[in-house]
PDB file of N, CA, C and O in Angstrom, chain B, residues numbered from 101:
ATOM      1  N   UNK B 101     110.531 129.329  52.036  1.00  0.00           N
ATOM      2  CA  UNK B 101     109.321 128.856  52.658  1.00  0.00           C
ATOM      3  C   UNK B 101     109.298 127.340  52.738  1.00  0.00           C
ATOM      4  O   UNK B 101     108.655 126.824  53.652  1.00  0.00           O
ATOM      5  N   UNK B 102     110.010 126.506  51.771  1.00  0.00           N
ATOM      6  CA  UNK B 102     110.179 125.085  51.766  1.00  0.00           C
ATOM      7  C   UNK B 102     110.283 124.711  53.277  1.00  0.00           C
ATOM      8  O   UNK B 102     109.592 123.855  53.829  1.00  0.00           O
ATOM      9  N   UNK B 103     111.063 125.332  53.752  1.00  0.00           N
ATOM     10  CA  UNK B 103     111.961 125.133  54.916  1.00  0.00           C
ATOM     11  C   UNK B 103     110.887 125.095  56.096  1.00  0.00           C
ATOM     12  O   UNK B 103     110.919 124.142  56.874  1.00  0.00           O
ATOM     13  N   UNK B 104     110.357 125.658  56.182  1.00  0.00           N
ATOM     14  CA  UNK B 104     109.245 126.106  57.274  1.00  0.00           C
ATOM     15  C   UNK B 104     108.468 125.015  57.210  1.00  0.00           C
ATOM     16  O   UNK B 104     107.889 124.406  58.110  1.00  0.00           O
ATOM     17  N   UNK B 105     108.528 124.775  55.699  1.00  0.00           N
ATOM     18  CA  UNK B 105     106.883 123.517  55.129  1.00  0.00           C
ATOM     19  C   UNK B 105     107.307 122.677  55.384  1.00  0.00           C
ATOM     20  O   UNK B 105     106.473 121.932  55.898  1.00  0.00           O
ATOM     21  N   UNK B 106     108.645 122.087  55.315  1.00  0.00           N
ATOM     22  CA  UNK B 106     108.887 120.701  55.386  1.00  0.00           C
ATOM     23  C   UNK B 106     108.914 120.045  56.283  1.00  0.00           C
ATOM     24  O   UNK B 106     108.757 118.832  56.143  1.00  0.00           O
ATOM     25  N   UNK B 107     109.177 120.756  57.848  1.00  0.00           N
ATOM     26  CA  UNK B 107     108.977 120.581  59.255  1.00  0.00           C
ATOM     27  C   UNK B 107     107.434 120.425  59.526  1.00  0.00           C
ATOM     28  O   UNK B 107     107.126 120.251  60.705  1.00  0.00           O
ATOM     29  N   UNK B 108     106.516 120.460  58.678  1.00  0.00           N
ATOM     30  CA  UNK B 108     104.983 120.640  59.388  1.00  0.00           C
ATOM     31  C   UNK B 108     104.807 119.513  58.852  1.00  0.00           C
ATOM     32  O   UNK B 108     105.250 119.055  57.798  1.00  0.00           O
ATOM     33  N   UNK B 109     103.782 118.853  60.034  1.00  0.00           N
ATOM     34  CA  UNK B 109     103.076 117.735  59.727  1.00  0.00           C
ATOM     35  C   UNK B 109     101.579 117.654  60.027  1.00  0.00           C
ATOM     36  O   UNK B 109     101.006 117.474  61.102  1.00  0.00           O
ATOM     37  N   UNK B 110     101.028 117.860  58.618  1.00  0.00           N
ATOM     38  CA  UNK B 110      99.669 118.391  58.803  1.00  0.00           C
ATOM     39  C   UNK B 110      98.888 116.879  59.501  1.00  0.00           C
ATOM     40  O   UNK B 110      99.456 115.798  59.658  1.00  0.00           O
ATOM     41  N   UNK B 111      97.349 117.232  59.861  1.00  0.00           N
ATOM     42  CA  UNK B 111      96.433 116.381  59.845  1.00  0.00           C
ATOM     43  C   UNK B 111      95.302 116.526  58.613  1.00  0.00           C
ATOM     44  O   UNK B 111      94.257 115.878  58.551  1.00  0.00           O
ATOM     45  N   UNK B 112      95.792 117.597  57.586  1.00  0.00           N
ATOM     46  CA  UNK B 112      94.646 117.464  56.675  1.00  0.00           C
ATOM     47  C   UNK B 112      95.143 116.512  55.675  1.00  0.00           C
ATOM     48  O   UNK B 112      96.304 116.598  55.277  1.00  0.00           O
ATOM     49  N   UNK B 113      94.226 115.479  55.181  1.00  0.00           N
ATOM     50  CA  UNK B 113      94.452 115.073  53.979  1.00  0.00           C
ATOM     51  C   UNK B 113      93.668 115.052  53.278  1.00  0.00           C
ATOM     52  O   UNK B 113      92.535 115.426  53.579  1.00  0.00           O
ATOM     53  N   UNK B 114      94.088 114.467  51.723  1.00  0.00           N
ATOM     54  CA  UNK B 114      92.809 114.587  50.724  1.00  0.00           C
ATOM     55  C   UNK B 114      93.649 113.431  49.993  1.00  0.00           C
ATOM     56  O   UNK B 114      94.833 113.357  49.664  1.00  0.00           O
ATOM     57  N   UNK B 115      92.219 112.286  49.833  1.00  0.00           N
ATOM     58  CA  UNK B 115      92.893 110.778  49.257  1.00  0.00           C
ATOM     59  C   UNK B 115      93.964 110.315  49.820  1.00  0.00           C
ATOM     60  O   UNK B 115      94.779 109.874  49.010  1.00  0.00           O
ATOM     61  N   UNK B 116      94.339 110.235  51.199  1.00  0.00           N
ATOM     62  CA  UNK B 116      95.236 109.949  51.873  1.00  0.00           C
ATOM     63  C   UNK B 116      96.453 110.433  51.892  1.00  0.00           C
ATOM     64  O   UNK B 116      97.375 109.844  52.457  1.00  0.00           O
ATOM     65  N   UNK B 117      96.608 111.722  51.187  1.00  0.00           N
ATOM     66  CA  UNK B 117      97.973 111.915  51.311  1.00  0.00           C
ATOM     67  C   UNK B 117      97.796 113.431  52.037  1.00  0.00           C
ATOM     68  O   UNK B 117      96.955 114.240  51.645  1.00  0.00           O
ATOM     69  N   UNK B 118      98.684 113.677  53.112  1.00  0.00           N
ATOM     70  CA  UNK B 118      98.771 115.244  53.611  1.00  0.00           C
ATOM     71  C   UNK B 118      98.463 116.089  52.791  1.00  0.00           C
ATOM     72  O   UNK B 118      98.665 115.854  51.600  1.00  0.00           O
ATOM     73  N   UNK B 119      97.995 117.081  53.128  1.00  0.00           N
ATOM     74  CA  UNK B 119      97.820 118.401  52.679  1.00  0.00           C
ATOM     75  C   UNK B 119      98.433 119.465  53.680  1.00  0.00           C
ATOM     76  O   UNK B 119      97.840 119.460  54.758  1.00  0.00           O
ATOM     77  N   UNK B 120      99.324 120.247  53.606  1.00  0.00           N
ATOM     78  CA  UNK B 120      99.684 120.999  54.166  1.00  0.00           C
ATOM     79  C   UNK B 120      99.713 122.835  53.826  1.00  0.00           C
ATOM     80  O   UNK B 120      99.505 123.732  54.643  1.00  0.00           O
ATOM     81  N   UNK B 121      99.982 122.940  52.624  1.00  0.00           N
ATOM     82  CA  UNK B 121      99.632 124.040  51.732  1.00  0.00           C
ATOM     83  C   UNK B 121      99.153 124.021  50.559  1.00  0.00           C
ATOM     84  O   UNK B 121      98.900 122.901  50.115  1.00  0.00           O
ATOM     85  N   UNK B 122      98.852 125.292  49.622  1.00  0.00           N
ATOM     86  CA  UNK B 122      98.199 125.688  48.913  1.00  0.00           C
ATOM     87  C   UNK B 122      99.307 126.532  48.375  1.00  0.00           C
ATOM     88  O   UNK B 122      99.424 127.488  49.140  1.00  0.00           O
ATOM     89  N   UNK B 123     100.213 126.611  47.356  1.00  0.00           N
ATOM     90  CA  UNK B 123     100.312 127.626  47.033  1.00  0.00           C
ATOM     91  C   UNK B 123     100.639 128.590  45.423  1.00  0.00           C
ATOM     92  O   UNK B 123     101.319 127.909  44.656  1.00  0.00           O
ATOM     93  N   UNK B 124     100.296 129.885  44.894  1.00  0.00           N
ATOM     94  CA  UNK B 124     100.039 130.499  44.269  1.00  0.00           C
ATOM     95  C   UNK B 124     100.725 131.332  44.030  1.00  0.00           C
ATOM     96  O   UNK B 124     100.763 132.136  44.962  1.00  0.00           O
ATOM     97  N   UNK B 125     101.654 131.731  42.795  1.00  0.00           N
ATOM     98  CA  UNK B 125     102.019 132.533  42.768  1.00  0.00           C
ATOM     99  C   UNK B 125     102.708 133.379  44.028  1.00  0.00           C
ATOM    100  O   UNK B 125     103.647 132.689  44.425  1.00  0.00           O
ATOM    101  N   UNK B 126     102.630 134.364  44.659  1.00  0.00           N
ATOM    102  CA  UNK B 126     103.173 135.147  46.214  1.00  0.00           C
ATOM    103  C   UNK B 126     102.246 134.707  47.010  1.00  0.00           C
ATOM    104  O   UNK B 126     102.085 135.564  47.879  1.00  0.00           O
ATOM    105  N   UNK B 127     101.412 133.647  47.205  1.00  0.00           N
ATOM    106  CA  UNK B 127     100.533 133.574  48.160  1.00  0.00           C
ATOM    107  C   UNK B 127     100.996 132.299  48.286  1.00  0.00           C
ATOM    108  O   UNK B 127     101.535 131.520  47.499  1.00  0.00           O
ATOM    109  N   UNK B 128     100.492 132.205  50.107  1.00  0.00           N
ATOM    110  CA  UNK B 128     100.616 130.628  50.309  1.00  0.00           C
ATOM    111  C   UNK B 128      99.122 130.251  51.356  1.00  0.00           C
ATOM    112  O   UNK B 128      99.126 130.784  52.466  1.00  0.00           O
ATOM    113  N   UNK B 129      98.322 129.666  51.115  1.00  0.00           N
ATOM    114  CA  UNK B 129      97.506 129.207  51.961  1.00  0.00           C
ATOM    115  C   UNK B 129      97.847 127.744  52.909  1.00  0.00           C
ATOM    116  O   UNK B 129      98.166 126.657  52.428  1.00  0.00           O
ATOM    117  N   UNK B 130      97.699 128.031  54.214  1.00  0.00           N
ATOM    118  CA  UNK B 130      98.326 126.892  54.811  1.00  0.00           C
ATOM    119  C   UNK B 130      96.849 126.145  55.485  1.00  0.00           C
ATOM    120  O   UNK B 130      95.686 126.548  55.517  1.00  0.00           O
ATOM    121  N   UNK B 131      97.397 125.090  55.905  1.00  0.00           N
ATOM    122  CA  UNK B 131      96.170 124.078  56.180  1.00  0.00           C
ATOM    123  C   UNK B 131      96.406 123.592  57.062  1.00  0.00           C
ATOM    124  O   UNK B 131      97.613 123.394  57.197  1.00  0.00           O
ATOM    125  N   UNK B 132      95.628 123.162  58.043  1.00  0.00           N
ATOM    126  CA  UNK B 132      95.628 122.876  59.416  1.00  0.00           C
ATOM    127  C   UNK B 132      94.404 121.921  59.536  1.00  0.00           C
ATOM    128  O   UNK B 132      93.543 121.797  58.665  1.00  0.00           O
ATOM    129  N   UNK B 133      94.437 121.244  60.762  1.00  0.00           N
ATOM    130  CA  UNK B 133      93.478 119.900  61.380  1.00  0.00           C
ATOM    131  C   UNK B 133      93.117 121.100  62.432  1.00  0.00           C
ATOM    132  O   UNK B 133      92.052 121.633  62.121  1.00  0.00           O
ATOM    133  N   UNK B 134      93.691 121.628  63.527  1.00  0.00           N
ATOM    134  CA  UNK B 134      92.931 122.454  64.614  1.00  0.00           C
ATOM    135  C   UNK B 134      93.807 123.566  64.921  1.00  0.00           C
ATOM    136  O   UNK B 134      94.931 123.557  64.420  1.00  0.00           O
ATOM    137  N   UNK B 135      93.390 124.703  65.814  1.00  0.00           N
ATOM    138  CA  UNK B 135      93.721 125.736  65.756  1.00  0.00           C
ATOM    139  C   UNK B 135      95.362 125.675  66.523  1.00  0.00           C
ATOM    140  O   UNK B 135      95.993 126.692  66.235  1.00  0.00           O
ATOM    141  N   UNK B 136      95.983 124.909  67.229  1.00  0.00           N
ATOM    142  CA  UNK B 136      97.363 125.026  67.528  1.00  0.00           C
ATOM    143  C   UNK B 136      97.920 124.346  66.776  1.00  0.00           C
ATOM    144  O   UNK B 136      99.099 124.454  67.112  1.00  0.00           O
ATOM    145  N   UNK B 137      97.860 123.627  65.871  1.00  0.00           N
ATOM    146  CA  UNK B 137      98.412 123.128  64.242  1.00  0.00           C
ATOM    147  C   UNK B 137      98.192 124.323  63.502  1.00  0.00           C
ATOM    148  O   UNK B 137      99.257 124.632  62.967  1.00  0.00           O
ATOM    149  N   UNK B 138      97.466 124.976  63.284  1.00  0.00           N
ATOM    150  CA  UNK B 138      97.927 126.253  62.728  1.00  0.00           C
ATOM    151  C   UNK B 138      98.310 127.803  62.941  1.00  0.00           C
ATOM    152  O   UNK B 138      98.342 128.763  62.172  1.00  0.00           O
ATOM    153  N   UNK B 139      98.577 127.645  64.262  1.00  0.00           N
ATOM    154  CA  UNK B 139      99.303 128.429  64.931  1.00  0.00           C
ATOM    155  C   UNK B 139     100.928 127.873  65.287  1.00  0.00           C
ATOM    156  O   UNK B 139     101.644 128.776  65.721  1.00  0.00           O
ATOM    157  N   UNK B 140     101.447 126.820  65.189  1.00  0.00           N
ATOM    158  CA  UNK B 140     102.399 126.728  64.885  1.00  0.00           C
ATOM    159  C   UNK B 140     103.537 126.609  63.298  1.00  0.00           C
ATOM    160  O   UNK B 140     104.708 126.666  62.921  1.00  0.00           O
ATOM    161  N   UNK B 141     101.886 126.375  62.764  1.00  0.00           N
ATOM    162  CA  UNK B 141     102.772 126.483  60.664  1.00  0.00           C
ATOM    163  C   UNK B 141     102.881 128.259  60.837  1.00  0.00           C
ATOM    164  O   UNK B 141     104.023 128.596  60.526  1.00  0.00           O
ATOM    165  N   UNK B 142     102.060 129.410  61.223  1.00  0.00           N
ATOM    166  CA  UNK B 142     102.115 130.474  61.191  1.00  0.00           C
ATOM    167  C   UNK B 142     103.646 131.015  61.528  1.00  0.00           C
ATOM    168  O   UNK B 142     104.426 131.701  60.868  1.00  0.00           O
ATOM    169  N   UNK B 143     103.737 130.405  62.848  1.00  0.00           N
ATOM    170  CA  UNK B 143     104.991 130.894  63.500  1.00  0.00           C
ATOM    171  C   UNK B 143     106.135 130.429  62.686  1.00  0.00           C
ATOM    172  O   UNK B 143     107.048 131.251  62.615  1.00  0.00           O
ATOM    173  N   UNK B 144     106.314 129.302  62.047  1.00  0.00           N
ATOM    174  CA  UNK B 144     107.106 128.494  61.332  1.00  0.00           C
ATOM    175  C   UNK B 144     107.354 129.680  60.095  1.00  0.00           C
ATOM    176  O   UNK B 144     108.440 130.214  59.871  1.00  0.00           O
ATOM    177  N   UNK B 145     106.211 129.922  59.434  1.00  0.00           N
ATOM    178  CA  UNK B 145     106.533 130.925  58.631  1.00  0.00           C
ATOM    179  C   UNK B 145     106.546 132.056  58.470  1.00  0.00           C
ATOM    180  O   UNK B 145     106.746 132.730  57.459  1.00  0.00           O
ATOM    181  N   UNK B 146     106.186 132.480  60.137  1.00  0.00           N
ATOM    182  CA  UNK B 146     106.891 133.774  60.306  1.00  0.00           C
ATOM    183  C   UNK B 146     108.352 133.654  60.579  1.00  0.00           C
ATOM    184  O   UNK B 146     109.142 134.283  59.874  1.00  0.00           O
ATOM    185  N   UNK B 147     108.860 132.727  61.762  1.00  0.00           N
ATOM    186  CA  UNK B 147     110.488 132.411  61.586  1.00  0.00           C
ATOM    187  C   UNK B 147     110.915 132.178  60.240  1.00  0.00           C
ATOM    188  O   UNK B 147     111.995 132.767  60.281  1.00  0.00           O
ATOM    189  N   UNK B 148     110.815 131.698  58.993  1.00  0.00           N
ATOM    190  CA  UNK B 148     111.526 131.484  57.931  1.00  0.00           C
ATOM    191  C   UNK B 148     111.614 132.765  56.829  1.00  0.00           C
ATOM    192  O   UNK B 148     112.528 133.072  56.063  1.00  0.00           O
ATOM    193  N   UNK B 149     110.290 133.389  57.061  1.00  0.00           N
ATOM    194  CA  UNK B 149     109.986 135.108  55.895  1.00  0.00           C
ATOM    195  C   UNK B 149     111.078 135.624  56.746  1.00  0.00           C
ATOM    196  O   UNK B 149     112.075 135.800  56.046  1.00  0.00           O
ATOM    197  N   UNK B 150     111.377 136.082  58.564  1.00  0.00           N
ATOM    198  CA  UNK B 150     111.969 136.675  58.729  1.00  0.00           C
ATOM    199  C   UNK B 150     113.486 136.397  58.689  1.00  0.00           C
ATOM    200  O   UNK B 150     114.246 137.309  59.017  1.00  0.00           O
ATOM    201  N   UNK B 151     113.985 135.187  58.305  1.00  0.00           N
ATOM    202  CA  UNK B 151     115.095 134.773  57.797  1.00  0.00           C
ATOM    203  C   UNK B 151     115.817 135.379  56.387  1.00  0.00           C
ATOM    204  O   UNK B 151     116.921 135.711  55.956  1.00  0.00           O
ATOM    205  N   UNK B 152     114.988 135.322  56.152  1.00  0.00           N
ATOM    206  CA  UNK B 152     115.189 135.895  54.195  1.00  0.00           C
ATOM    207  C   UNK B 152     114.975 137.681  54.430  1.00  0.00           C
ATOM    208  O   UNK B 152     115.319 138.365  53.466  1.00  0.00           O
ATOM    209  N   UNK B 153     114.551 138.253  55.385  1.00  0.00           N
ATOM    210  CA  UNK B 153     114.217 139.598  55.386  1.00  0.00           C
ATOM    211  C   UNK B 153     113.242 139.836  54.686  1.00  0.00           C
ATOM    212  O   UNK B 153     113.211 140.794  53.913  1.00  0.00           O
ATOM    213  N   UNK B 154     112.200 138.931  54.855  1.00  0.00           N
ATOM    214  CA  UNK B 154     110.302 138.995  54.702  1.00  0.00           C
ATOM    215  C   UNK B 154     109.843 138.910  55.928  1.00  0.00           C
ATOM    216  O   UNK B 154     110.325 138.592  57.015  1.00  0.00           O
ATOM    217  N   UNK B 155     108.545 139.348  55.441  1.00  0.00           N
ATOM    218  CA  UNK B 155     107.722 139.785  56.432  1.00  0.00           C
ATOM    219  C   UNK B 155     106.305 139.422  55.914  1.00  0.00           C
ATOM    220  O   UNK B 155     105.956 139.729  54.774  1.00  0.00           O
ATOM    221  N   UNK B 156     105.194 138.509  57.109  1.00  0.00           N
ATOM    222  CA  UNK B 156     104.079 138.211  56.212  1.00  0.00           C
ATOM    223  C   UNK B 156     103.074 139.382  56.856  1.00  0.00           C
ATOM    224  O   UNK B 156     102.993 139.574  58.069  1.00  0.00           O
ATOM    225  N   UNK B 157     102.346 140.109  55.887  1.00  0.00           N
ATOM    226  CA  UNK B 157     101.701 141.072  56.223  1.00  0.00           C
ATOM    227  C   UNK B 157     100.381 140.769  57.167  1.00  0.00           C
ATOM    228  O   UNK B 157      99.381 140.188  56.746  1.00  0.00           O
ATOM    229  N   UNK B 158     100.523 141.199  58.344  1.00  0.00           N
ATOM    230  CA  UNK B 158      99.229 141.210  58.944  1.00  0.00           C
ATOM    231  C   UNK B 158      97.896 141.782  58.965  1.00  0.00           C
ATOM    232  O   UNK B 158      96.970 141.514  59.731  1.00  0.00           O
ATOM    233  N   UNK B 159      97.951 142.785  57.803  1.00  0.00           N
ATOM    234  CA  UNK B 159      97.013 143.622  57.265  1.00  0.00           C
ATOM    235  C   UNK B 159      96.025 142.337  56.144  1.00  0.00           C
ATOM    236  O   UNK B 159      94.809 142.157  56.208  1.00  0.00           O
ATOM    237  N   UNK B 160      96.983 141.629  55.217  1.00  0.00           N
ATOM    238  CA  UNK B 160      96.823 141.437  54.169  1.00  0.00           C
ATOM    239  C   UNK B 160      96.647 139.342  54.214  1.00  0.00           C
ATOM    240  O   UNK B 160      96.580 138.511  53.309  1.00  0.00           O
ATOM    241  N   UNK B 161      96.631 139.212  55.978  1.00  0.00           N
ATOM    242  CA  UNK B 161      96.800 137.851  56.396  1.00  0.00           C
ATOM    243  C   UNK B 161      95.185 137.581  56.916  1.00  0.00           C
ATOM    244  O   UNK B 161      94.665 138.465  57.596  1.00  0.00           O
ATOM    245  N   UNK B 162      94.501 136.501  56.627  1.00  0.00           N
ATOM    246  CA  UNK B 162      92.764 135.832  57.017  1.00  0.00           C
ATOM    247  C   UNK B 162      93.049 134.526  57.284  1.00  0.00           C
ATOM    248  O   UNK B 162      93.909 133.831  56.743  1.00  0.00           O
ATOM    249  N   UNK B 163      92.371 134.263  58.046  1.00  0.00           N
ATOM    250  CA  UNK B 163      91.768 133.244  58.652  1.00  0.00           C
ATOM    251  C   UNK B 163      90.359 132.324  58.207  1.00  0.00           C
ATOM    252  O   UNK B 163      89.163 132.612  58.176  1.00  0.00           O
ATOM    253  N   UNK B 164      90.869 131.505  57.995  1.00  0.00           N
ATOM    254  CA  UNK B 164      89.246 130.844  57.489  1.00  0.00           C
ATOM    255  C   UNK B 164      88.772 129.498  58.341  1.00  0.00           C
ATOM    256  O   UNK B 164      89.275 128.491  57.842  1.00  0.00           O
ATOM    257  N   UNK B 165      88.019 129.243  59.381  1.00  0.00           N
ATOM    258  CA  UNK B 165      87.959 128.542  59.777  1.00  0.00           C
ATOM    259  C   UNK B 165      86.388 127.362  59.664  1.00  0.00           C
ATOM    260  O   UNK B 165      85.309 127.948  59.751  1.00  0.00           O
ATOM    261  N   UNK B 166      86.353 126.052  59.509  1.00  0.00           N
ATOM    262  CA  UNK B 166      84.931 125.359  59.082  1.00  0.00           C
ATOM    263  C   UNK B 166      84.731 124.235  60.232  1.00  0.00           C
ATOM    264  O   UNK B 166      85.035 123.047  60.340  1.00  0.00           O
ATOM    265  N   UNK B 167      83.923 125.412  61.218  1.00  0.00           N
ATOM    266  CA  UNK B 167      83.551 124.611  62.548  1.00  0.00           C
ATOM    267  C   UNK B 167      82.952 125.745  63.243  1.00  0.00           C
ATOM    268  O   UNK B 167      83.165 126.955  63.168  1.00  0.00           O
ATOM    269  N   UNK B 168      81.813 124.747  64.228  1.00  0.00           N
ATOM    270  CA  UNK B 168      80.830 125.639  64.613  1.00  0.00           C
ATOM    271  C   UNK B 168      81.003 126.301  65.475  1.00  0.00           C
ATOM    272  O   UNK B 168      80.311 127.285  65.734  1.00  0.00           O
ATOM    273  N   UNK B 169      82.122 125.851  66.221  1.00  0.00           N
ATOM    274  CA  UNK B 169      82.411 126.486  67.688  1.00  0.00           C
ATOM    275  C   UNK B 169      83.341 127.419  67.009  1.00  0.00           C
ATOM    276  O   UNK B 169      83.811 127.128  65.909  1.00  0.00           O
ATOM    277  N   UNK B 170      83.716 128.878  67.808  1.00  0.00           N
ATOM    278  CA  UNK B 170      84.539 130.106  67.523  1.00  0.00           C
ATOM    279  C   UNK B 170      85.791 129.784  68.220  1.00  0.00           C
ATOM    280  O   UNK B 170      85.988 128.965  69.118  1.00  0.00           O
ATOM    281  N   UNK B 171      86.660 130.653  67.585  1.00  0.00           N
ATOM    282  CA  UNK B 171      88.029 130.520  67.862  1.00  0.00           C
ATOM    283  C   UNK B 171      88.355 130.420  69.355  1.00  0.00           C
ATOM    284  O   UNK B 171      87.883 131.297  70.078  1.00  0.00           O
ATOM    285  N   UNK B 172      89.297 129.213  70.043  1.00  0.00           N
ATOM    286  CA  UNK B 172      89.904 130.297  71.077  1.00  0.00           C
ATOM    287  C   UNK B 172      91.072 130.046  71.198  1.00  0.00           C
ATOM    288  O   UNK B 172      91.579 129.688  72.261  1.00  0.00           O
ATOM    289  N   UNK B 173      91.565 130.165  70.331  1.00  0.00           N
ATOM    290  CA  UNK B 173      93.522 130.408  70.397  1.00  0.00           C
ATOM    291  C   UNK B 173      93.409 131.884  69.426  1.00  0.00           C
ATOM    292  O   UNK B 173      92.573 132.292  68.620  1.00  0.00           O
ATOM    293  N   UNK B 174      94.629 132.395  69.931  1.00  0.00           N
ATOM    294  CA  UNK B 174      94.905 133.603  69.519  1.00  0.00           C
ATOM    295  C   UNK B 174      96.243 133.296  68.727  1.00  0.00           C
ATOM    296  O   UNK B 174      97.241 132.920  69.342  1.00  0.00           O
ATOM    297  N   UNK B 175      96.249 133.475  67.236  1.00  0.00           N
ATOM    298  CA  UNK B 175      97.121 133.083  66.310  1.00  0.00           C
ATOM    299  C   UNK B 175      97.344 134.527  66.064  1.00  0.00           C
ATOM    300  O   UNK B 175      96.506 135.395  65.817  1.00  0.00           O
ATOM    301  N   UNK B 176      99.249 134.667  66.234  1.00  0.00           N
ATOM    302  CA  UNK B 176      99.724 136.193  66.002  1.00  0.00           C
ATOM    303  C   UNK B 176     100.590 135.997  64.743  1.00  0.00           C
ATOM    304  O   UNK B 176     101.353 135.059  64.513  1.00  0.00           O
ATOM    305  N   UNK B 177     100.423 136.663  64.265  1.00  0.00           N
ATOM    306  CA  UNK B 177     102.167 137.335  62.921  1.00  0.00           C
ATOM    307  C   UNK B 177     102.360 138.679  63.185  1.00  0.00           C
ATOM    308  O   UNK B 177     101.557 139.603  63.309  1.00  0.00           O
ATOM    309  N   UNK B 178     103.701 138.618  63.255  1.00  0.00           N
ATOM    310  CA  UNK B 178     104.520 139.447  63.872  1.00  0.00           C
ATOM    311  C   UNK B 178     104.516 140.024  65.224  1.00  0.00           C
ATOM    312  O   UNK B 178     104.885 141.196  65.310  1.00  0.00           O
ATOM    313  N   UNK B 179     104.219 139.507  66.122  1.00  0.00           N
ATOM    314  CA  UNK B 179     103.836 139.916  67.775  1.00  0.00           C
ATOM    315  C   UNK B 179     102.215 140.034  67.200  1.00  0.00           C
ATOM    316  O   UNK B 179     101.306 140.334  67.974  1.00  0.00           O
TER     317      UNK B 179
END
């Protein structure tokens, strides 16, 4: 997953330094400035899980977004 991360260049920061992920144990929360910044870390780490012969579950994958207007990009994992 390094691999995927290290190519992204977020717009979130906190105290001036990027923020790009979050991560926990088997979980990774990724972080984004707007919705095609995080539709391309998605794809990034869907190309790298499916490198290794992972797969990020789309059942078990959310979205959290903090803005008033509603989505309109359509962010996919796995098709």
């Amino acid at each position: 997953m390094t691999d995927a991360l290290e190519d992204h260049r977020g717009t979130v920061s906190i105290g001036g330094r990027p923020i790009t992920n979050l991560r926990f144990a088997d979980d990774i929360d990724g972080l984004a400035g707007n919705e095609c910044e995080l539709a391309s870390l998605v794809e990034q780490l869907d190309k790298a899980s499916s490198n290794f012969g992972m797969e990020i579950s789309a059942e078990k994958t959310k979205i959290m977004a903090n803005s008033k207007e509603p989505s309109k990009k359509e962010i996919k994992v796995n098709g």
